[in-house]
Every structure is written in C-alpha cells, then in structure tokens.
N, C-alpha and C positions, 0 to 999 in steps of 0.2 A: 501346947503345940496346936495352931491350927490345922482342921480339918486335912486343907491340902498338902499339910508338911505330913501329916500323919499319915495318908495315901500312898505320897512321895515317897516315907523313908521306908515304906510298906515293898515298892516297887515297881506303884501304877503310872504309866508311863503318862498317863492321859490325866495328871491326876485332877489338873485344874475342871475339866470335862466331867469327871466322876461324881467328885464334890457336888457340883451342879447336880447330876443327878441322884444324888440321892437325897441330897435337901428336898428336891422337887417331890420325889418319892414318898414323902411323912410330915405334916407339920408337928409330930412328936416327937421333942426333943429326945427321950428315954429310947423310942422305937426307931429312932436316927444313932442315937450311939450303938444299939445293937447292930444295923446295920452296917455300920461303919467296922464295927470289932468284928463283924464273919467276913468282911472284905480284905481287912488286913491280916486276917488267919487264912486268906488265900482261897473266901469262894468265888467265882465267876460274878462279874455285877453283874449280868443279864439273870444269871438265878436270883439274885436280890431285888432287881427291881421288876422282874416278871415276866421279861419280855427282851426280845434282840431286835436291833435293827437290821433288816436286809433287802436289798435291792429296794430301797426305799421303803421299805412296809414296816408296819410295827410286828413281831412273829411272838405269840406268847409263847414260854418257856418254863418250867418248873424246876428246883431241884432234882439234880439225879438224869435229866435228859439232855441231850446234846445239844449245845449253842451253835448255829449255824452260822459258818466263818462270809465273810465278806469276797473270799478267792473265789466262793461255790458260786456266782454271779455271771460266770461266765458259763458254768454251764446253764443255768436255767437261760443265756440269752441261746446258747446253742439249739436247747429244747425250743425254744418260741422258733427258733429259726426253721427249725424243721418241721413245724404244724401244717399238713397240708391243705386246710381252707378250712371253711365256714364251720362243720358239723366233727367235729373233733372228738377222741377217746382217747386220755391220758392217764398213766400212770406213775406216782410217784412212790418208788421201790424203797426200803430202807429210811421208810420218812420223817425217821427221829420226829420233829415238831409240826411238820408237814409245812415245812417254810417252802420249800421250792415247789409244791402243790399247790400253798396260797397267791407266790407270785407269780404260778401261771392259771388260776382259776381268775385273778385280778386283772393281768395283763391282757384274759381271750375271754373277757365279761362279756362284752358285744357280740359274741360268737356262741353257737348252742352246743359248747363243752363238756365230756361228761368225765367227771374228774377223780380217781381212786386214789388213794393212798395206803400202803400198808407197814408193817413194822413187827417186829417179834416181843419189843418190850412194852410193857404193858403203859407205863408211866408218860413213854413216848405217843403211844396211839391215845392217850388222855389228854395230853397237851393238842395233839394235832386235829383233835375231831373239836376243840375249842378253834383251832383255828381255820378248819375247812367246811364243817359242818353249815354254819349261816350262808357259805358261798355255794352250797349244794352239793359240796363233796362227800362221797364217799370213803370211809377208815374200818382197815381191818386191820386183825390182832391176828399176827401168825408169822412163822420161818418163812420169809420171799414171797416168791409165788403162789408158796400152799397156801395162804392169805388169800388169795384174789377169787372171785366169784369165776364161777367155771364158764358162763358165759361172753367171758371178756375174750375166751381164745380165739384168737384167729381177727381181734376188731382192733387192738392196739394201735393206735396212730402213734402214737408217741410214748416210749418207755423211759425210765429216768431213774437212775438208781446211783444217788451220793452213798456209796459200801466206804464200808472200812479199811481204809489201805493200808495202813501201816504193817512193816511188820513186826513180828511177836516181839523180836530181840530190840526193837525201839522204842516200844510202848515204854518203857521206862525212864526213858528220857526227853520223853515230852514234857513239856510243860506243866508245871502241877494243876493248874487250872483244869488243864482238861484231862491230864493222868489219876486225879487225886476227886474228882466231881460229876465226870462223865462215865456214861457206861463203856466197861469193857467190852462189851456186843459194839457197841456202837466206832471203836477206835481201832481193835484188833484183825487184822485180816491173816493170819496167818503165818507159817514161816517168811512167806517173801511177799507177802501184803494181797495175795491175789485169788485165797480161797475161793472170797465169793464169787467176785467174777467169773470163776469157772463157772461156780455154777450159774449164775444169770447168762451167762455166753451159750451155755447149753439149754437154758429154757426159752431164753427168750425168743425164737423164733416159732415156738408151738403159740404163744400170746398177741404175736406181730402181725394188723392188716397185711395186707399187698402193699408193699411200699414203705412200711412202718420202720420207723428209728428207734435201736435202744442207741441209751448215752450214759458211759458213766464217767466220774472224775477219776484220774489218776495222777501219782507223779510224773515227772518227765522220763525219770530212769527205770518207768513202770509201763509207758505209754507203747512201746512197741511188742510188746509179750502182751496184753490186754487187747491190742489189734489183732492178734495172730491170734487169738483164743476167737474174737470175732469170724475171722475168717474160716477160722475151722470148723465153727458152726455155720457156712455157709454165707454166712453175711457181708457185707462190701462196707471192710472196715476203713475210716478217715480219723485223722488225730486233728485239733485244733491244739497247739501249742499257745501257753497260756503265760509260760514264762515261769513262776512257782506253781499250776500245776498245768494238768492238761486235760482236755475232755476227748475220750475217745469214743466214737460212734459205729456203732454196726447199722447197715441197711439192710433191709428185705430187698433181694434181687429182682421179686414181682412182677 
C-alpha cells in the first residue's frame, strides 16, 4: 500500500499534503516509516515533523504541547489591531508554543516591542522560549498572571490569552488528536468552558496601560457570558464574530 493510501485509510484528510511532508521530513527510509506508523496510530503531524504552520510562520512545537489551530488567526489579527503605536507592551497569556507571541513580535518587528509570554506547563514554555526568545521575547513558567514580572502592571498595551474553552463534559469527544496528544491544561476550561476567563477578566485590569486591550478566543455560544465577565470587571467589552469562533475583547475605560 502506498504511502498515501496508508495515510488515507488512516483518516488523514490532507493525506496527499502529509505524504509530502514527511518524506520532506527524513531522507531515512526506517526513520520515514516510524514516522509514518505514529501518524497512523493517531499522533498530530505537527508533533512529527516539529513545527505548525500559522498565520504564515513556521511555530515549533514538541510532543505533548498544544498545536496551534489556524481559527486562532483571527485573534492575533484582532491583537495587531489594537496596538496602539510605535513603543508597545505585549503579552501572550496561556502561550502553549508562544505562536501568537511569534506572530506578533514578527508582525511589529519595525516597532520597539516589548514581548511576554507566559504558560503553566513546563514543555509549553520550552517550545515557546525556542520560539520567542531570538525575537527578544520574554517566557515565563507559571499559573497566568502569577508568571509575569511584577513590573509589567499597570504598562500592558495589549493582552492576549488563547484559554481553554472547552467544557469538562466535551473534552471527550474531541478529536483524539488533540484529546489523546494535548495537554489537559491546555484544552479543559471547566464546567462551562469559562473558568479561566474569570480569572483573567478579574486580573487583567491590575496589568492594563490606560487604554490597554485584553483578547481572548471564545465560542460563539461562549462569547456573550465572556463579554459580561469583561464588563464586570469594568472593561468596555466588544465581540468580533468569527463564525467558528469569536474573539472577545475588554478595554481599559482610561
């Protein structure tokens, strides 16, 4: 059976694409069939060949941390959107690989940027300090906020936090790629998907310039309870409707 029948009867939808990469991946034939046999056992090809593509970038990735989906695009264009000039202070909350870190330390290169990223797993902030670190960023290892240097409060221009929305009772029937490969930190958000948001809805104005935006992704049928958590810490919450999902934003009133 070739390659791509093997992919196919596997259940890769992309399988002609896949093929491609992973041949690309090894000119060893033995270290090609291994790879081949943990894809069709159902691991993520971005864990196989090291890396996802997003928002145009290559983002490296490892075993065991979070592949960053192609929908999260729309938030980081939201995030750019809300940069308010030249001398900027970003943070990326929750940064599994610090992909949304990389494409905007990439995007406001021109600009004298100063870029955080943090995360609670450990394997996550290893992957992401490979990928922020050459661009000048900043990676800490900690729960949320408690991560961030303490002088960052009050200068935040921009907050950014891809949480885990799902809820508890759904994790199960995700997809096994990412229910059976990903971490739980990184996919579970609670009974109704919205643990953490609380809690960033409630920090995140001790962290926020005058002016400052948090943003996080949500569902649709998530997106108006995540505004209201905004608001009630005070913030001037807006939905961008994304279609599968949405990005909700809080402003600093300032």
């Amino acid at each position: 059976m070739s390659l791509v029948a093997r992919l196919r009867a596997a259940g890769c939808v992309y399988a002609e694409d896949e093929a491609r990469l992973l041949t690309e991946a090894t000119a060893d034939p033995a270290a090609l069939e291994a790879l081949v046999a943990r894809r069709v056992a159902g691991e993520p090809l971005e864990h196989l060949l090291g890396w996802a593509e997003f928002c145009g970038l290559r983002v490296r990735v490892a075993p065991g941390v979070f592949v960053p989906r192609p929908r999260t695009a729309l938030l980081v264009d939201r995030a750019l959107a809300a940069v308010p000039g030249d001398r900027t202070v970003l943070v990326d909350l929750c940064c599994g690989s610090g992909a949304i870190g990389l494409v905007l330390a990439t995007r406001l290169a021109d600009r004298r940027s100063e870029v955080h990223a943090a995360d609670v797993d450990a394997a996550a902030v290893a992957c992401a300090r490979l990928n922020l670190e050459p661009l000048g960023g900043d990676v800490h290892h900690g729960d949320l906020d408690g991560a961030l240097p303490r002088d960052l409060c009050g200068r935040v221009d921009v907050l950014v936090a891809n949480l885990p929305y799902v809820p508890t009772g759904d994790v199960a029937s995700m997809p096994a790629e990412a229910r059976d490969h990903e971490p739980r930190v990184a996919l579970d958000g609670g009974p109704d998907g919205l643990d953490l948001f609380r809690r960033v809805a409630a920090a995140a104005p001790g962290w926020l310039a005058p002016g400052g935006t948090v943003l996080v992704e949500s569902s649709a049928a998530q997106a108006v309870a995540a505004a209201a958590l905004f608001e009630t810490s005070g913030l001037r919450p807006t939905v961008t409707d994304g279609g599968d999902v949405c990005v909700v934003a809080g402003s600093d009133r300032g």
